[in-house]
LOTIPA-664464 format. One record per atom (N, C-alpha, C): residue number from 1; atom name; x, y, z. Coordinates in Angstrom, 1 decimal. Layout:
N
{n = NUM&atom = CA&x = X&y = Y&z = Z}
...
//
This chain:
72
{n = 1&atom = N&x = 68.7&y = 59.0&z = 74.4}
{n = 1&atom = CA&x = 67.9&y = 59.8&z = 73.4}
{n = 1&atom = C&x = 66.6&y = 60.4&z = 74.0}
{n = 2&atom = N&x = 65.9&y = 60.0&z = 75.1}
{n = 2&atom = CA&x = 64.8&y = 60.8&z = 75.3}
{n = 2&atom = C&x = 65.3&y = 61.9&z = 76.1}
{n = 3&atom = N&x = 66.4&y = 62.0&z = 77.1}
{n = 3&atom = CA&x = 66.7&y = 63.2&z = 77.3}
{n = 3&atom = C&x = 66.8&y = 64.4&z = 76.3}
{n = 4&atom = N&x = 67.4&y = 63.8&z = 75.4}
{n = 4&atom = CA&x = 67.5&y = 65.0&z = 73.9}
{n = 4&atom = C&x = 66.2&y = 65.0&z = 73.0}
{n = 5&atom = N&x = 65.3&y = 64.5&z = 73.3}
{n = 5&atom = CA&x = 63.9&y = 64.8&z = 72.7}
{n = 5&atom = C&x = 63.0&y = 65.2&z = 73.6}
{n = 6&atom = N&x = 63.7&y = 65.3&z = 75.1}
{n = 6&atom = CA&x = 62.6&y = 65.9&z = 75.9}
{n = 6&atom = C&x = 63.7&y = 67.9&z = 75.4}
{n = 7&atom = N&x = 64.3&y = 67.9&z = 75.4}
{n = 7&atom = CA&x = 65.5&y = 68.9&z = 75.0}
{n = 7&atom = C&x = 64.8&y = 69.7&z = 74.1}
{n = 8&atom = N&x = 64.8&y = 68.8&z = 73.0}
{n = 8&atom = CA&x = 64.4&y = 69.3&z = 71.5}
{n = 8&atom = C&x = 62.7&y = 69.9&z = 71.7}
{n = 9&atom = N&x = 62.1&y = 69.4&z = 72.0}
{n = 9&atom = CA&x = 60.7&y = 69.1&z = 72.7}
{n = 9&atom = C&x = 60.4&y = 70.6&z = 73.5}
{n = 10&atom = N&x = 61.3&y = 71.0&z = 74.3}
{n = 10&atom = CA&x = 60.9&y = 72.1&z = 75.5}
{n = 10&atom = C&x = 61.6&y = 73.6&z = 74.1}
{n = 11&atom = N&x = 62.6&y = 72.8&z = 73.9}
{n = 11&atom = CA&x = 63.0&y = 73.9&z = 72.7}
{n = 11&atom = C&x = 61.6&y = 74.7&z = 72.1}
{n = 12&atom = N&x = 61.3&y = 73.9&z = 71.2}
{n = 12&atom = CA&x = 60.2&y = 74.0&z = 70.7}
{n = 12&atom = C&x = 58.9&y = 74.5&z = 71.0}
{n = 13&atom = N&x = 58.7&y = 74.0&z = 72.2}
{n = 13&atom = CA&x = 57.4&y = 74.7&z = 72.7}
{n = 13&atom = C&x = 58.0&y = 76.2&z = 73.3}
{n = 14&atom = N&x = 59.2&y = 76.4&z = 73.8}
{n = 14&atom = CA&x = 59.4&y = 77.8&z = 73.8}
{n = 14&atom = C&x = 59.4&y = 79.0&z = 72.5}
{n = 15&atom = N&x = 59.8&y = 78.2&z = 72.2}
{n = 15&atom = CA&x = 59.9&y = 79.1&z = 70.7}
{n = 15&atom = C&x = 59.7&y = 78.4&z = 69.3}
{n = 16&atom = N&x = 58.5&y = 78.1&z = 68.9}
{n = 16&atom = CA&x = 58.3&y = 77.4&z = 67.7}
{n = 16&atom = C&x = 58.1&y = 78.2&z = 66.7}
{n = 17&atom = N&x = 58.4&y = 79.3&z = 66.3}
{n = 17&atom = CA&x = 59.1&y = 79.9&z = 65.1}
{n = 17&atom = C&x = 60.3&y = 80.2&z = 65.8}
{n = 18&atom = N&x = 61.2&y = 80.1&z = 66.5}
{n = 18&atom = CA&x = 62.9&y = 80.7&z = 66.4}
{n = 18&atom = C&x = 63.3&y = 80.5&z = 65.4}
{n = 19&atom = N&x = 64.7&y = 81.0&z = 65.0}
{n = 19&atom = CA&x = 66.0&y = 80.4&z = 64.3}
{n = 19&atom = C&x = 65.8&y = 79.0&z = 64.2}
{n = 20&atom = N&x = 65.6&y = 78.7&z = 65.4}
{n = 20&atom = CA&x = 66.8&y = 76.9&z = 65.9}
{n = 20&atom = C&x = 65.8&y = 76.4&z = 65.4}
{n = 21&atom = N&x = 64.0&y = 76.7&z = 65.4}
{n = 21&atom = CA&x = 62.8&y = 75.5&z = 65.4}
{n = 21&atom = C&x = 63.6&y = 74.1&z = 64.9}
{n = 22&atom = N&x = 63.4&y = 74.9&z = 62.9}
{n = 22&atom = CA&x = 63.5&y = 73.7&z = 62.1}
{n = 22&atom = C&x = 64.2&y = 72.6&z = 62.3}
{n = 23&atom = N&x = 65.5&y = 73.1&z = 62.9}
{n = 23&atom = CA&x = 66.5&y = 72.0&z = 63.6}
{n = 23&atom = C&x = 66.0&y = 71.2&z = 64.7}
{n = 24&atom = N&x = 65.5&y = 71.9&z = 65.6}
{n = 24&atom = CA&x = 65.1&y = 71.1&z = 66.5}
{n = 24&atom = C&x = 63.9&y = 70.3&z = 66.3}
{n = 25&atom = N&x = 63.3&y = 70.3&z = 65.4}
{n = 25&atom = CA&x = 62.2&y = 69.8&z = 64.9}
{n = 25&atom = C&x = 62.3&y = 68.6&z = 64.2}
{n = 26&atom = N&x = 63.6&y = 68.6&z = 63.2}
{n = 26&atom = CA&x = 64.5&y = 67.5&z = 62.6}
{n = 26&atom = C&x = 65.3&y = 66.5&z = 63.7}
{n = 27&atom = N&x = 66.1&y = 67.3&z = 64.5}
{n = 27&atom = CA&x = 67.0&y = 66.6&z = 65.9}
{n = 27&atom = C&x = 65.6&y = 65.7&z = 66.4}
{n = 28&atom = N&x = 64.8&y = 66.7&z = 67.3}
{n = 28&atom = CA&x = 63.4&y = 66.0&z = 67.6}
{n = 28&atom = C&x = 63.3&y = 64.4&z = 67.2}
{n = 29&atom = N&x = 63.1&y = 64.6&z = 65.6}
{n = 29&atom = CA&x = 62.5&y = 63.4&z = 65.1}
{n = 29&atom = C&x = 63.2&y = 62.1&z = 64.9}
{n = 30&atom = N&x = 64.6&y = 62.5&z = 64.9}
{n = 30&atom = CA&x = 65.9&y = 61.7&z = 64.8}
{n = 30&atom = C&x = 66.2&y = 60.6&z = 66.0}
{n = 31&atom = N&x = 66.0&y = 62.1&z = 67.3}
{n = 31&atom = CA&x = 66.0&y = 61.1&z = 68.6}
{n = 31&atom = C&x = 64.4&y = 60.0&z = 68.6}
{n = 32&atom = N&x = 63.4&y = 60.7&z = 68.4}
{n = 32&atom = CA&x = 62.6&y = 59.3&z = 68.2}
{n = 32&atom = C&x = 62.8&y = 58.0&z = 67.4}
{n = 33&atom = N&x = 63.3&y = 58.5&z = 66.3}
{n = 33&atom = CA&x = 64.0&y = 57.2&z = 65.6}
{n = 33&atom = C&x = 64.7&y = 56.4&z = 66.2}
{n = 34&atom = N&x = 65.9&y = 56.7&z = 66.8}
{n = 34&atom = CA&x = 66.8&y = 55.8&z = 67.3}
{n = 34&atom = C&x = 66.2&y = 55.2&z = 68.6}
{n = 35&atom = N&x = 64.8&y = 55.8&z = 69.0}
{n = 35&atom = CA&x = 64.4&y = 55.2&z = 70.2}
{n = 35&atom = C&x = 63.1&y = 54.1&z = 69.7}
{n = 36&atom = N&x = 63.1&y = 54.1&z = 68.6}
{n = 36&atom = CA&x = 62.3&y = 52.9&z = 67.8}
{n = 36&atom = C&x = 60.9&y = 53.5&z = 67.9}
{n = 37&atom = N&x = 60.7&y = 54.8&z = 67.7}
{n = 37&atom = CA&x = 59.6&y = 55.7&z = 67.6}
{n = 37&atom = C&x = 59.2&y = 55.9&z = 66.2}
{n = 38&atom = N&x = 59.1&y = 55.2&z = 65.0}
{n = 38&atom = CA&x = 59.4&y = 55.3&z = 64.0}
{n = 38&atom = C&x = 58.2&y = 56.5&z = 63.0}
{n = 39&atom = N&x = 57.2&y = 56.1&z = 63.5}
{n = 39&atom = CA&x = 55.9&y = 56.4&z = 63.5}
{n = 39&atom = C&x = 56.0&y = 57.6&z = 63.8}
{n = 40&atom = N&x = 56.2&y = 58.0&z = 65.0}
{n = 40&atom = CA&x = 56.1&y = 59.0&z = 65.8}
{n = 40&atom = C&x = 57.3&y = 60.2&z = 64.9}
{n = 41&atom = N&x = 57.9&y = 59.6&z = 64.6}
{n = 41&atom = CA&x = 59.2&y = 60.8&z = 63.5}
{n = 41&atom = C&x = 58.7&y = 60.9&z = 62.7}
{n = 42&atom = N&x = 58.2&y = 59.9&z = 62.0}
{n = 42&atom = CA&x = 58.1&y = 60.3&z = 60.8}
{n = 42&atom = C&x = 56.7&y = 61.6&z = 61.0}
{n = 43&atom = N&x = 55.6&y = 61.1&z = 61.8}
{n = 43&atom = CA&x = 54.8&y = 62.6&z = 61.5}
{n = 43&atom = C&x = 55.2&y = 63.3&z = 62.1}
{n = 44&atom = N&x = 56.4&y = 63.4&z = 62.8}
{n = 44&atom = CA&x = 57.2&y = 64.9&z = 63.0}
{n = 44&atom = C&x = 57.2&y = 65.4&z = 62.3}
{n = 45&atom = N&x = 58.2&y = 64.7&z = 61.5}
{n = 45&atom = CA&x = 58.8&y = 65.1&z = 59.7}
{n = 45&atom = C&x = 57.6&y = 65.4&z = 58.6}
{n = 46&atom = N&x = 56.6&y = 64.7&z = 58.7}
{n = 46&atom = CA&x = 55.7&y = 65.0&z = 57.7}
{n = 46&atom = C&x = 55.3&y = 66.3&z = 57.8}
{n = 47&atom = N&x = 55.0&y = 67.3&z = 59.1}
{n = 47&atom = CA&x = 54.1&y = 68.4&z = 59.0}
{n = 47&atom = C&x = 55.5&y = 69.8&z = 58.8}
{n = 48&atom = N&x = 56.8&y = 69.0&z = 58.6}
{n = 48&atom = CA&x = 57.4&y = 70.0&z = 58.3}
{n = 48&atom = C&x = 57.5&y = 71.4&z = 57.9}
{n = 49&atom = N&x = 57.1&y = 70.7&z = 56.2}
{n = 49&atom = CA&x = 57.1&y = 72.0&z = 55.4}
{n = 49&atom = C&x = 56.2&y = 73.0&z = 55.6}
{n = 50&atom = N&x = 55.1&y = 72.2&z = 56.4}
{n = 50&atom = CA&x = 53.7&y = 73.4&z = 56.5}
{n = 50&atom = C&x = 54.2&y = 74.3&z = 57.7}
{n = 51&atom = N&x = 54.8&y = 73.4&z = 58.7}
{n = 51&atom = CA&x = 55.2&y = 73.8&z = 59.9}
{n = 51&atom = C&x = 56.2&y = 75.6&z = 59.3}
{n = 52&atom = N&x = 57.0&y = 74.9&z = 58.9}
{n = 52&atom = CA&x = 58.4&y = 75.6&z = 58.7}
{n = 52&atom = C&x = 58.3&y = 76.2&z = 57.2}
{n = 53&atom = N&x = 57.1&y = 77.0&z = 56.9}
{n = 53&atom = CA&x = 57.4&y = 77.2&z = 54.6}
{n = 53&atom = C&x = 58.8&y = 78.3&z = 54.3}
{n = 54&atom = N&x = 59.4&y = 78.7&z = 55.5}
{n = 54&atom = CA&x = 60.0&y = 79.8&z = 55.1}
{n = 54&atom = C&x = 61.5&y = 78.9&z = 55.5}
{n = 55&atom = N&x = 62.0&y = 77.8&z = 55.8}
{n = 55&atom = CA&x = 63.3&y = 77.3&z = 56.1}
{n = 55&atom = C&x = 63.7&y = 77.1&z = 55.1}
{n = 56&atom = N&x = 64.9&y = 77.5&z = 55.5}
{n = 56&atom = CA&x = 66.4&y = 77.9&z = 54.4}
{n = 56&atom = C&x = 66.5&y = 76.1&z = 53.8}
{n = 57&atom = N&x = 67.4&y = 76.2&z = 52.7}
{n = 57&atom = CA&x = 67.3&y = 75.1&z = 52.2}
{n = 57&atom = C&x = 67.7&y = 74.2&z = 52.9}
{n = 58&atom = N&x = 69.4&y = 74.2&z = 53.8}
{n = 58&atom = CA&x = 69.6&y = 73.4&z = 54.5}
{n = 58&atom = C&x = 69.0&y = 72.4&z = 55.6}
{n = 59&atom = N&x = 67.9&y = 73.1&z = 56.2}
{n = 59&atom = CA&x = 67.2&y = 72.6&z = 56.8}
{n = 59&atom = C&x = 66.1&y = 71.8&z = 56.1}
{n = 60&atom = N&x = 65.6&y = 72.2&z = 55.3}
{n = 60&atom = CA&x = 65.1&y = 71.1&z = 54.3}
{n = 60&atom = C&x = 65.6&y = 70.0&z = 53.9}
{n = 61&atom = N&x = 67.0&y = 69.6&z = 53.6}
{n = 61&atom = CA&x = 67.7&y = 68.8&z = 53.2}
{n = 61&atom = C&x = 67.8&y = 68.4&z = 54.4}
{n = 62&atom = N&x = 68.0&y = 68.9&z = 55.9}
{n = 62&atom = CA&x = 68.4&y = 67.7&z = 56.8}
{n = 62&atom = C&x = 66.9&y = 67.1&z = 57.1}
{n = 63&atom = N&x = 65.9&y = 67.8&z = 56.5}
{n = 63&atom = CA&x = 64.6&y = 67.2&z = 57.0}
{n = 63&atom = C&x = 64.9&y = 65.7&z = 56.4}
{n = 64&atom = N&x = 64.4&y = 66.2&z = 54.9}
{n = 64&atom = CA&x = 64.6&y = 65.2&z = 53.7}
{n = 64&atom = C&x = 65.7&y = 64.0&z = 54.5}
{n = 65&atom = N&x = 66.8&y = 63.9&z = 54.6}
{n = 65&atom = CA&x = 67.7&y = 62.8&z = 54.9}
{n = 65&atom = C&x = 67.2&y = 62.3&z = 56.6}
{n = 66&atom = N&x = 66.6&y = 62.6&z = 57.2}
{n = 66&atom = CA&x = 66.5&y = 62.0&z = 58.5}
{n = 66&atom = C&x = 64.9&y = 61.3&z = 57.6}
{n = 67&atom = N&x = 63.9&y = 61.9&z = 57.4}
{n = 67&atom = CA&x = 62.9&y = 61.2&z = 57.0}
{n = 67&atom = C&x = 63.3&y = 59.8&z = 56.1}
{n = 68&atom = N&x = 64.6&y = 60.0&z = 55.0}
{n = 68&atom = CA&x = 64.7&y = 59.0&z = 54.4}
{n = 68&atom = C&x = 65.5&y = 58.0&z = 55.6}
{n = 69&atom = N&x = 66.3&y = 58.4&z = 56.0}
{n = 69&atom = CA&x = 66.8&y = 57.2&z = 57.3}
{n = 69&atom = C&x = 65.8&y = 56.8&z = 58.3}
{n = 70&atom = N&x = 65.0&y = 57.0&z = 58.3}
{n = 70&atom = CA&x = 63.9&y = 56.6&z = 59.5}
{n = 70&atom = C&x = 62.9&y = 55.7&z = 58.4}
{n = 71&atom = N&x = 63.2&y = 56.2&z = 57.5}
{n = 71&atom = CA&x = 62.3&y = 55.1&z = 56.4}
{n = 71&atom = C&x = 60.8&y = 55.6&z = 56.3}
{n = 72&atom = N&x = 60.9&y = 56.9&z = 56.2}
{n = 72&atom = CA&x = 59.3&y = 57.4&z = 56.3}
{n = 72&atom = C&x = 58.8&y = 57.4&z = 54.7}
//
């Protein structure tokens, strides 16, 4: 998992408005979860919407469902 959060991570800082951000911003927080980063996802997750106000709804919903599985 930290391979794919250093991934998600370099993503992001290349292009944090692209297409991909939102997802990778969601992926991001996912892999910290499973790495017992719990804390650390969830204020991924928290600055979302500010981050991202123009993402399509699906990505909102995978926000929403990874924050609820990480227990934020």
């Amino acid at each position: 998992f930290q391979n794919a959060a250093d991934s998600y991570l370099s993503s992001l800082q290349a292009q944090r408005q692209g297409p991909r951000a939102p997802d990778a911003l969601v992926r991001l927080a996912a892999s910290l979860a499973a790495m017992d980063q719990v804390a650390e996802a969830c204020g991924v997750l928290a600055g979302f919407d500010a981050e991202f106000p123009n993402a399509d709804e699906e990505s909102r919903r995978k926000a929403s469902r990874e924050a609820a599985r990480a227990g934020c």
